[in-house]
C-alpha positions as CSV (number, residue, x, y, z in Angstrom):
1,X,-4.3,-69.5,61.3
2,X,-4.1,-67.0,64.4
3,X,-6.9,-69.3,65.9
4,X,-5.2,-72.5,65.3
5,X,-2.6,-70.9,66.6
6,X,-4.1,-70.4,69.8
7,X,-4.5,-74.5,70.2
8,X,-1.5,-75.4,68.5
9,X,0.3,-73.5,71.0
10,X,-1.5,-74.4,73.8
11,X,-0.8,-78.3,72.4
12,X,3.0,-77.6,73.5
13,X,3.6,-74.9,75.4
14,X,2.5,-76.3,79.4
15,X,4.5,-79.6,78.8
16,X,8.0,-77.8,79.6
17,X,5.9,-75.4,82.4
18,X,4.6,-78.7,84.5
19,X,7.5,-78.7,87.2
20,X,7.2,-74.9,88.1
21,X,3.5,-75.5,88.3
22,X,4.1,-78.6,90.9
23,X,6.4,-76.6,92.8
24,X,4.0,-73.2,92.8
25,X,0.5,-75.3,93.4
26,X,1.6,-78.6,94.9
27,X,-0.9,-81.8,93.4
28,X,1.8,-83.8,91.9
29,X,-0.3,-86.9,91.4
30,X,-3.3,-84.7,90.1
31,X,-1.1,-83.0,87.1
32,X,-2.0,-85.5,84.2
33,X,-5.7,-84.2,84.5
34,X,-4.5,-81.0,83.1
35,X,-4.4,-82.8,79.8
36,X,-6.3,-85.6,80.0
37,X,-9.6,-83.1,80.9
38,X,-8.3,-81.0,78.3
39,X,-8.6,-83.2,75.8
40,X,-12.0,-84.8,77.0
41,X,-13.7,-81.1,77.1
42,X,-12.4,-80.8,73.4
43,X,-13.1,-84.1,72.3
44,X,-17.2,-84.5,73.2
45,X,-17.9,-80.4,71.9
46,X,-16.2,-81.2,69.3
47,X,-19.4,-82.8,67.2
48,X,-21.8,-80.5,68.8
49,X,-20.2,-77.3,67.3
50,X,-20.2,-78.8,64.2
51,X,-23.7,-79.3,64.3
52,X,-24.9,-75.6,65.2
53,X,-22.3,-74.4,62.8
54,X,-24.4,-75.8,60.3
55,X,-27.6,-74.1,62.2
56,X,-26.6,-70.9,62.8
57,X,-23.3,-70.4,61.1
58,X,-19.8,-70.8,61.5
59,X,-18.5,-67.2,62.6
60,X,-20.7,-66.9,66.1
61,X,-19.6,-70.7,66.9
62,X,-15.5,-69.9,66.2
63,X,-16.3,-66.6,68.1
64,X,-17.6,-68.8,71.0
65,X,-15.1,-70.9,70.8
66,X,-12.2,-68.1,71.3
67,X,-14.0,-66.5,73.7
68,X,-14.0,-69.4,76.3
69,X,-10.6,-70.5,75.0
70,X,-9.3,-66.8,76.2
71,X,-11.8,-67.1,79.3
72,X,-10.6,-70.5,80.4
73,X,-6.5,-69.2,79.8
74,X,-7.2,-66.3,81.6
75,X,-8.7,-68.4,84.5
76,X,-5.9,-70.7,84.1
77,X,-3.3,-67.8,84.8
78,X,-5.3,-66.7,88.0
79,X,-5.4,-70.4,89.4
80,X,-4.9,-70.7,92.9
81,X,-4.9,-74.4,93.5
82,X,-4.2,-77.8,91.1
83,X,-7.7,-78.4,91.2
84,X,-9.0,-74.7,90.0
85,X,-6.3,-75.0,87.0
86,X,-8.0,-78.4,86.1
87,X,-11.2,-77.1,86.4
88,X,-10.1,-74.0,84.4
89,X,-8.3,-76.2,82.2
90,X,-11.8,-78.2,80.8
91,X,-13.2,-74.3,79.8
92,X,-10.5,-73.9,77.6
93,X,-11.0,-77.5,76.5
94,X,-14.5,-76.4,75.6
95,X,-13.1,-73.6,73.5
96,X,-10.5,-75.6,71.6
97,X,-13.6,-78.0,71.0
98,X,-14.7,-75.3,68.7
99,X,-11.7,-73.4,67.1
100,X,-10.3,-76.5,65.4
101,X,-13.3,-77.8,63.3
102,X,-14.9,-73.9,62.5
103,X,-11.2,-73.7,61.2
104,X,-11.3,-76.6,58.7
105,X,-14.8,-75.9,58.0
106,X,-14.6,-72.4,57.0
107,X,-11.6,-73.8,54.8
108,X,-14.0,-75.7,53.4
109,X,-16.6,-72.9,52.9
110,X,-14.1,-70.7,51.3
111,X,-12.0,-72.7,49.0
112,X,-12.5,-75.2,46.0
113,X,-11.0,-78.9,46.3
114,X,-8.1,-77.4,44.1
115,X,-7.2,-74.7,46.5
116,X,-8.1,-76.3,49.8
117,X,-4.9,-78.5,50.0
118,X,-2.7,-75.4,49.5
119,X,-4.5,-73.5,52.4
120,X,-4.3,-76.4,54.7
121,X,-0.7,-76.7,54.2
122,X,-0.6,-73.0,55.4
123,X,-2.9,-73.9,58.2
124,X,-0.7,-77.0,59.1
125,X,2.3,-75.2,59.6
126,X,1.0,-73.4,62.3
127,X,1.5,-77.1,64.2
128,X,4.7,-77.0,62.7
129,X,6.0,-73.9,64.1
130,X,3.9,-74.5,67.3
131,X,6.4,-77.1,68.3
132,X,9.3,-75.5,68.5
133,X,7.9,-72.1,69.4
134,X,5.6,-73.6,72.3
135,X,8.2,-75.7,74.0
136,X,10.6,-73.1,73.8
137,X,8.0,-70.2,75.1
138,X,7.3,-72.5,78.2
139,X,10.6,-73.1,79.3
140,X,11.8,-69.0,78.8
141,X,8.2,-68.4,80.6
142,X,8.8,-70.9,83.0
143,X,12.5,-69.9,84.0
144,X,12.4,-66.0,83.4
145,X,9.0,-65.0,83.9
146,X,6.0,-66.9,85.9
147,X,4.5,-70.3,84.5
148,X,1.4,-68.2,84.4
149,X,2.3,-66.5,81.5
150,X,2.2,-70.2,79.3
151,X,-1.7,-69.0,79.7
152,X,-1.9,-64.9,79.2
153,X,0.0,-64.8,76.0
154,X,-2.9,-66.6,74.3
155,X,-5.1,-63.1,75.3
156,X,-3.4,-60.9,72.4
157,X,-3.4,-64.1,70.1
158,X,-7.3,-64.5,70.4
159,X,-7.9,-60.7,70.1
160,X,-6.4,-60.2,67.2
161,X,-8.0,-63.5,66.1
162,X,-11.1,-62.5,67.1
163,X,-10.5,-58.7,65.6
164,X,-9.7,-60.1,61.9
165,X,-13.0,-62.3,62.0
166,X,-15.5,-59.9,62.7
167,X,-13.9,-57.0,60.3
168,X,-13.2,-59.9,57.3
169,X,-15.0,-63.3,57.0
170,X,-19.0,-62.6,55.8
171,X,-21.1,-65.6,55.2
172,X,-24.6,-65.8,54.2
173,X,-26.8,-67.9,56.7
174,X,-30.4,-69.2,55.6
175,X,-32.5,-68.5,58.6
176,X,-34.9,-71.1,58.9
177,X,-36.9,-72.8,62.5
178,X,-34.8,-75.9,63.8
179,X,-35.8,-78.7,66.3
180,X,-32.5,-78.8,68.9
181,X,-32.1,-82.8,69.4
182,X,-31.4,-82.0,73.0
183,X,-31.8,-85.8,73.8
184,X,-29.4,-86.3,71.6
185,X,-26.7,-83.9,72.9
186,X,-26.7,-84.8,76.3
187,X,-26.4,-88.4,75.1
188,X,-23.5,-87.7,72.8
189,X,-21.9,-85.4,75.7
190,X,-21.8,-87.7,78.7
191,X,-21.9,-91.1,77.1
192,X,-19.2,-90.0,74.7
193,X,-18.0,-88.2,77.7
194,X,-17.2,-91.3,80.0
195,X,-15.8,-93.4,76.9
196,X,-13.0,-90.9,76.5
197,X,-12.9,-90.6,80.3
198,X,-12.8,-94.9,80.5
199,X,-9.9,-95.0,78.0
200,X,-7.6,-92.0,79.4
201,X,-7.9,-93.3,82.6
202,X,-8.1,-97.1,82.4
203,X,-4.9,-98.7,83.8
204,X,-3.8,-95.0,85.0
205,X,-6.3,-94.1,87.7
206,X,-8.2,-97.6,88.1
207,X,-7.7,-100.8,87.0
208,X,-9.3,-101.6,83.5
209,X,-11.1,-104.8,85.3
210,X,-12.0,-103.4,88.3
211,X,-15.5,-101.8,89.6
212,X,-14.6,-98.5,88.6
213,X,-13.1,-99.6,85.3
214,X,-16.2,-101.7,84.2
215,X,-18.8,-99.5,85.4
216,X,-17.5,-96.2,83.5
217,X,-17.4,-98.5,80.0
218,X,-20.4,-100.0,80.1
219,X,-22.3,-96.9,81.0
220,X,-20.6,-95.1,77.9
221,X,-21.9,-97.9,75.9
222,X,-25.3,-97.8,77.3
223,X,-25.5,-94.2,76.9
224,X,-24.4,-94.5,73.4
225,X,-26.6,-97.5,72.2
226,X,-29.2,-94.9,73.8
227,X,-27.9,-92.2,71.7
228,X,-28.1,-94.2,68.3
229,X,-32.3,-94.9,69.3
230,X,-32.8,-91.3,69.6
231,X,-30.6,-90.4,66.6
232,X,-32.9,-92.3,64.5
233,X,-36.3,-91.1,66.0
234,X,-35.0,-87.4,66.1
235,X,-36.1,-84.2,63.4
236,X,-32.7,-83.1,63.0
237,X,-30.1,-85.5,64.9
238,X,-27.3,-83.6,66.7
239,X,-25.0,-86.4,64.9
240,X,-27.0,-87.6,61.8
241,X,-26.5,-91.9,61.4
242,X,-25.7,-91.2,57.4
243,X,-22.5,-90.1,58.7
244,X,-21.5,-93.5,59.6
245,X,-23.1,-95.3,56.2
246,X,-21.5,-93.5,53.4
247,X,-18.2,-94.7,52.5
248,X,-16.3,-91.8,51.8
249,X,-17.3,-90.1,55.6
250,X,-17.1,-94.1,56.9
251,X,-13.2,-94.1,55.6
252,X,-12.4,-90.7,56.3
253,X,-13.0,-91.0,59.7
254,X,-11.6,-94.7,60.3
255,X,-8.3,-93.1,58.6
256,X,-8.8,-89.9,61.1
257,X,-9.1,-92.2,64.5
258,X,-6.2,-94.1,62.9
259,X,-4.1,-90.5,62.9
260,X,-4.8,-89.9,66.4
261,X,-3.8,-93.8,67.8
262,X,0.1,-93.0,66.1
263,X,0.2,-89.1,66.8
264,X,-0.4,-89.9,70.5
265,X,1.8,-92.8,70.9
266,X,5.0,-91.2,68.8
267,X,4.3,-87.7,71.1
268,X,4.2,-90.0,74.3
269,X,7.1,-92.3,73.7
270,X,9.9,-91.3,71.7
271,X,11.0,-88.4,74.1
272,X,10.8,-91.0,76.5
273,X,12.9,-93.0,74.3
274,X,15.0,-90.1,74.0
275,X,15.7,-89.1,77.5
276,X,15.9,-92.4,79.0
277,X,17.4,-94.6,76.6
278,X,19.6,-92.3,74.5
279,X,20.5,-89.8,77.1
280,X,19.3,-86.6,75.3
281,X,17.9,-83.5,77.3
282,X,14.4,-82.4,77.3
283,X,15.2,-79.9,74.9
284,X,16.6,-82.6,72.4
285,X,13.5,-85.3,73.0
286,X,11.2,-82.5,71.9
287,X,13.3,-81.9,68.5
288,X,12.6,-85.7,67.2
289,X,9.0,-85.4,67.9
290,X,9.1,-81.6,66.8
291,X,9.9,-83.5,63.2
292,X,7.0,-85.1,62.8
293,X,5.0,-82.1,63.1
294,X,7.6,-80.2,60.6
295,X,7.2,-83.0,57.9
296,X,3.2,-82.6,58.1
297,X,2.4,-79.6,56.7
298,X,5.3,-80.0,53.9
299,X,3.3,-83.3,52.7
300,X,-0.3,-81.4,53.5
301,X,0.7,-78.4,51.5
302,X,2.1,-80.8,48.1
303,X,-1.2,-83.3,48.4
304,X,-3.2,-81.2,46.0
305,X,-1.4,-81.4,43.3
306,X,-1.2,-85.6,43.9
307,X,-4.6,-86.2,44.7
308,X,-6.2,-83.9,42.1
309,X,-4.8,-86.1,39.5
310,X,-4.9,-89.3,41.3
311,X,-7.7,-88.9,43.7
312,X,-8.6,-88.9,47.3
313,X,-7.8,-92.3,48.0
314,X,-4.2,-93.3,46.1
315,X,-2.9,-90.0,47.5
316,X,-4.0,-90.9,51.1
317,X,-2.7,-94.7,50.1
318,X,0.9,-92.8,48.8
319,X,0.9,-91.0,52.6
320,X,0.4,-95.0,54.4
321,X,3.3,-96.6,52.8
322,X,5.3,-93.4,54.2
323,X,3.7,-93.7,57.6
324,X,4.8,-97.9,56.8
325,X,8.2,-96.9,56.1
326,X,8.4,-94.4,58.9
327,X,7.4,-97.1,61.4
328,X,9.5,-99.4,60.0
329,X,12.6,-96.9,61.0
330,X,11.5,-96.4,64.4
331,X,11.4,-100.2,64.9
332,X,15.2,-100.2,63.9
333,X,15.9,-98.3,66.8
334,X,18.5,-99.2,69.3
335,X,20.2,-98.3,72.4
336,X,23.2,-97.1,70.4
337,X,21.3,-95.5,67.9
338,X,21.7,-91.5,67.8
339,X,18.9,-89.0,68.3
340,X,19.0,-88.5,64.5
341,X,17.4,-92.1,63.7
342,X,14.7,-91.3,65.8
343,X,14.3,-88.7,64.7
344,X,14.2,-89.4,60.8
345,X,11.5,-92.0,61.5
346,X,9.5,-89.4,63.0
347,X,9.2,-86.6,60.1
348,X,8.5,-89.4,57.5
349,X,5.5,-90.5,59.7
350,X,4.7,-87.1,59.7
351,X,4.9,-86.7,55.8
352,X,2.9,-90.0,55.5
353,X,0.4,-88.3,58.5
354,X,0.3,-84.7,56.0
355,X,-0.9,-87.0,53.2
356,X,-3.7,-89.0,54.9
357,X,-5.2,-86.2,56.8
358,X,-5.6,-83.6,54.3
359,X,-7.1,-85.6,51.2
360,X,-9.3,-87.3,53.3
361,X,-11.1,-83.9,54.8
362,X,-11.2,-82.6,52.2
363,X,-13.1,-85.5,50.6
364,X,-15.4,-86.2,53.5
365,X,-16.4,-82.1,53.2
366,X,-16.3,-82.3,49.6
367,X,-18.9,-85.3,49.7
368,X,-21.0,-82.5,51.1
369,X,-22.8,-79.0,51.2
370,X,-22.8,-76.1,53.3
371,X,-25.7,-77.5,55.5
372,X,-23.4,-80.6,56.4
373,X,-20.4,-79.4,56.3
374,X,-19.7,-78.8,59.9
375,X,-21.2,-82.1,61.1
376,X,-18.7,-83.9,58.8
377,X,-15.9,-81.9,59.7
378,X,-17.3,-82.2,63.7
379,X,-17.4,-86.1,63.3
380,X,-14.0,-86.4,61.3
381,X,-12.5,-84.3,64.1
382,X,-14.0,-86.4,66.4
383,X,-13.0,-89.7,65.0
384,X,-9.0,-88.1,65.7
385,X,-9.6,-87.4,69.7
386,X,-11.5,-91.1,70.2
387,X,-8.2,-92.1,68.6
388,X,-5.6,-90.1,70.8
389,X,-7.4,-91.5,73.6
390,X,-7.3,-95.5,72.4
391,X,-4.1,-95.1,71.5
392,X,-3.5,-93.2,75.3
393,X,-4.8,-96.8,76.3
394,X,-3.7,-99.1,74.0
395,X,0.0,-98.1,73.7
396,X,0.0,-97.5,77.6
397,X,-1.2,-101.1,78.3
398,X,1.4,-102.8,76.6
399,X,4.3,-100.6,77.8
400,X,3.1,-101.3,81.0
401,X,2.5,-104.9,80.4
402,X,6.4,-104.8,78.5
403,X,8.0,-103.9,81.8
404,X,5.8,-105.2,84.3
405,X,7.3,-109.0,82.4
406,X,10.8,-107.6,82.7
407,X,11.0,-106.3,86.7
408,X,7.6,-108.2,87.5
409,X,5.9,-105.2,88.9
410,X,2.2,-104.9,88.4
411,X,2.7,-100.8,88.2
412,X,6.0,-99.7,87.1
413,X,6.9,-95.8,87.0
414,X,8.3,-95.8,83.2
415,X,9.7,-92.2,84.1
416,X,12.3,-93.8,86.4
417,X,13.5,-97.2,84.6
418,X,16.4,-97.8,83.3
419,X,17.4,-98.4,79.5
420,X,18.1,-101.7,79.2
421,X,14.3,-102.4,80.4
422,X,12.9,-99.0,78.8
423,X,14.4,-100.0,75.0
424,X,12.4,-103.2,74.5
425,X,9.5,-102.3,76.1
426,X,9.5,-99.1,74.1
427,X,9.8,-100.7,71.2
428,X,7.1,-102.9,71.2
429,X,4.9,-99.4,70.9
430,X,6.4,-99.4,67.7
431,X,5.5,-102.6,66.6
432,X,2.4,-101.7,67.5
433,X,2.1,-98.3,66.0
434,X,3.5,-100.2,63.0
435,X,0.2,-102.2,63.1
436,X,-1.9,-99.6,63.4
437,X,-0.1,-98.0,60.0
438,X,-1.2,-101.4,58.0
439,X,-4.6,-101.0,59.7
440,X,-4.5,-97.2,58.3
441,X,-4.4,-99.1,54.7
442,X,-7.1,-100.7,55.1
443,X,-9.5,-97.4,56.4
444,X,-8.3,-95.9,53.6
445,X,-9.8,-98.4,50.6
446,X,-13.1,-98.1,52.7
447,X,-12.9,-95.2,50.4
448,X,-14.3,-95.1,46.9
449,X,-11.6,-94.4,44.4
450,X,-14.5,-91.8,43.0
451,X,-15.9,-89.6,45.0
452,X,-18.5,-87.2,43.9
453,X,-18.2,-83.5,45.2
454,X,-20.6,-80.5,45.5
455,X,-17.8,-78.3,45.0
C-alpha cells in the first residue's frame, strides 16, 4: 500500500502544481509531455517487469522499481529546465512501470482467491484517498512551499516502502539458467513504445494523416508484427503468445484496455465540464472526478464475496451495467445541471469500474502459477495503459471534431471555449464512453463462466 501509494500520489498531485511550474521553468507548450512521457515510460516496462519477476522474483524488481521512482522524483525536484523535468519525468515513469504490477502480483502470491478481493479493496483505497490528498498536497505545496516539493515528499514514502519490504515480505525463488529474449524486449519496448507515443500525440503534436502521424504507426506495427515472429521462435518469450489465446487472459485484458479508454476520458473531461460549463472552481471539478476513484475501492473491496459465489464473470457483468447506468447519468447532463449530477454519474462508474477490475485479475492470475504470474499481471496491466492512451486519442478526436463543426476551426483550444459550444461537444465523450461500457460487456463474456484456478 505505501508503494502504491507512491504512484497513486504522483497520479494527482502535479496536476494542481502545473502553473507554478510554467511560471518557475517557462515551456508552456512543452508541459503535456510531463504526463504523456510519464505514462509511455510506465506503460512499455510495464510487461517487461512482469516477465523478470517471474525470473528472478518479485522483491528485487519492486525494489528496482522504488528505487528509480525515488531517483527520477528526486531528479524531478532538482530540474532546472522543462526539458530536464521531462526527461526526469520518463525515470520515474520507469519506476512506476514496476511498482504497480509487483504490487498486484505479490497480492497474488500471498493471498487465496477468497482473500485477494478483500486485500485489493485495501490496496484500492489508496487511489481513493490519493485523490483528494494529492490535489490537495499540490496546491498547499504549490502556494506555501515550492512546486518542488510535489516530488521530494515521495522520498520518505519509498523509504519506508522500501524499509518494510526488505525486513517483511520473504519468497522462495527456484534458481534455474534462463535464455533473456532480448529480441524480444527491444521489440516490445520501441514498437510498443511508438504505438503509445502515435496515439498520445496524434491530433495533439501532428496531424494523425500527416508524414509524421503515418510514419510513427506504421513503424509500431511493423515493429510489432516483428515482435510476434520472434515471440514464437524464442526459448522463453519476454511476452509469451498463450497470453493472447486463452480466454480467461484474452477477456481479462479486453475488459482491462476497456477500463483505461473510460478512466481517461471521465479524468479528462468532466472537470472540464465542470469548470467551463458549470462554473465550479478547480478545487470543485477535482471532487466529481475524486468520486469515481472513492466508489472503486468500495465495490473492489465487496466483489469477493459476489464473485465467490457467482463467479468471475457475472460479478464483472454486475460491475458493466453499473458502469451502463453510470454513463447513462453523465449523458443526462446539462448546462443547468449542478456539480452533484456529475458527480453522482461519476462514483457509480467507479463502483461498476471496482467490480470489473478486481474479479478479472484475480482470474487472469488465478488461471495461473507462480512462474506466470507476473507476465499475466504485466500484460493485464498493460492492456489498461494501451487503453488510457486510445481513449487519450479517441475521446480527443471527437471533441475536437465536436467543436471544430460548431466554430469551424480545424484546432480549437477547448480550455478557452465557451459553454454553450463546450456542453455538446462534451457530451458526445459521453456517448462515447457510453459505447465503450456496452463494448466492456462484450470483453467480459470472452470469459468462461468457469474458470479453473491453481489456487
Amino acid at each position: 500500500m505505501l508503494s502504491v501509494g507512491l504512484v497513486a500520489i504522483d497520479a494527482t498531485i502535479l496536476a494542481t502544481a502545473v502553473p507554478s511550474v510554467v511560471e518557475d521553468l517557462g515551456g508552456f507548450s512543452q508541459f503535456p509531455w510531463l504526463f504523456s512521457v510519464y505514462l509511455l515510460a510506465q506503460a512499455i516496462s510495464v510487461p517487461l517487469y512482469g516477465k523478470f519477476a517471474d525470473i528472478v522474483g518479485r522483491k528485487p524488481i519492486m525494489l528496482i522499481g522504488i528505487a528509480l521512482f525515488l531517483l527520477g522524483s528526486v531528479l524531478c525536484g532538482a530540474a532546472w529546465s522543462m526539458l530536464s523535468l521531462i526527461v526526469f519525468r520518463a525515470v520515474q515513469g520507469l519506476g512506476a512501470g514496476a511498482v504497480l504490477p509487483m504490487s498486484m502480483t505479490i497480492i497474488g502470491d500471498l493471498y487465496t482467491v477468497s482473500e485477494r478481493s478483500k486485500v485489493q479493496g485495501y490496496v484500492a483505497s489508496v487511489w481513493g484517498a490519493s485523490s483528494v490528498v494529492g490535489p490537495t498536497l499540490g496546491g498547499v505545496f504549490s502556494d506555501y512551499l515550492s512546486w518542488r516539493w510535489i516530488f521530494f515528499v515521495n522520498v520518505p514514502i519509498g523509504l519506508a516502502a522500501s524499509v518494510m519490504l526488505v525486513r517483511r515480505f520473504r519468497e522462495d525463488v527456484t534458481r534455474r539458467h534462463h535464455t533473456i529474449d532480448y529480441a524480444g524486449a527491444l521489440l516490445l519496448a520501441v514498437g510498443g513504445s511508438l504505438l503509445i507515443l502515435g496515439l498520445l500525440e496524434g491530433g495533439v503534436e501532428w496531424a494523425w494523416d500527416s508524414a509524421t502521424g503515418v510514419t510513427v504507426l506504421a513503424a509500431a506495427v511493423v515493429l510489432l508484427l516483428a515482435f510476434v515472429l520472434v515471440e514464437r521462435r524464442a526459448a522463453e518469450p519476454i511476452l509469451p503468445l498463450w497470453v493472447f489465446q486463452r480466454r480467461v487472459l484474452v477477456g481479462a485484458n479486453a475488459s482491462s484496455l476497456v477500463v483505461g479508454v473510460l478512466l481517461i476520458g471521465l479524468t479528462s473531461y468532466v472537470p472540464l465540464y465542470a469548470q467551463g460549463v458549470l462554473g465550479t472552481n478547480a478545487l470543485v471539478a477535482g471532487f466529481a472526478v475524486a468520486a469515481m476513484t472513492l466508489g472503486w475501492p468500495v465495490s473492489a473491496a465487496l466483489a469477493g464475496r459476489f464473485y465467490l459465489r457467482i463467479g468471475f464473470r457475472d460479478t464483472a457483468f454486475m460491475g458493466s451495467a453499473f458502469v451502463v447506468v453510470g454513463a447513462a447519468v453523465l449523458l443526462l447532463v446539462g448546462q443547468d445541471s449542478s456539480i452533484w449530477h456529475l458527480a453522482a454519474g461519476c462514483f457509480v462508474v467507479g463502483i461498476g469500474l471496482g467490480f470489473i477490475a478486481s474479479p478479472v485479475l484475480v482470474a487472469a492470475q488465478s488461471s495461473v502459477d507462480w512462474t506466470t504470474r507476473g507476465v499475466v499481471t504485466g500484460t493485464n496491466m498493460f492492456g489498461r495503459s494501451v487503453g488510457s492512451a486510445l481513449g487519450i486519442a479517441v475521446f480527443g478526436a471527437i471533441a475536437n471534431a465536436a467543436v471544430s463543426a460548431r466554430v469551424g476551426g480545424s484546432h480549437p483550444d477547448l480550455e478557452h471555449l465557451a459553454g454553450s459550444v463546450l456542453a455538446p461537444s462534451i457530451h458526445e465523450v459521453y456517448v462515447g464512453a457510453a459505447v465503450a461500457a456496452v463494448v466492456m460487456i462484450a470483453a467480459i463474456a470472452i470469459i468462461p463462466r468457469h474458470v479453473d484456478t491453481t489456487d
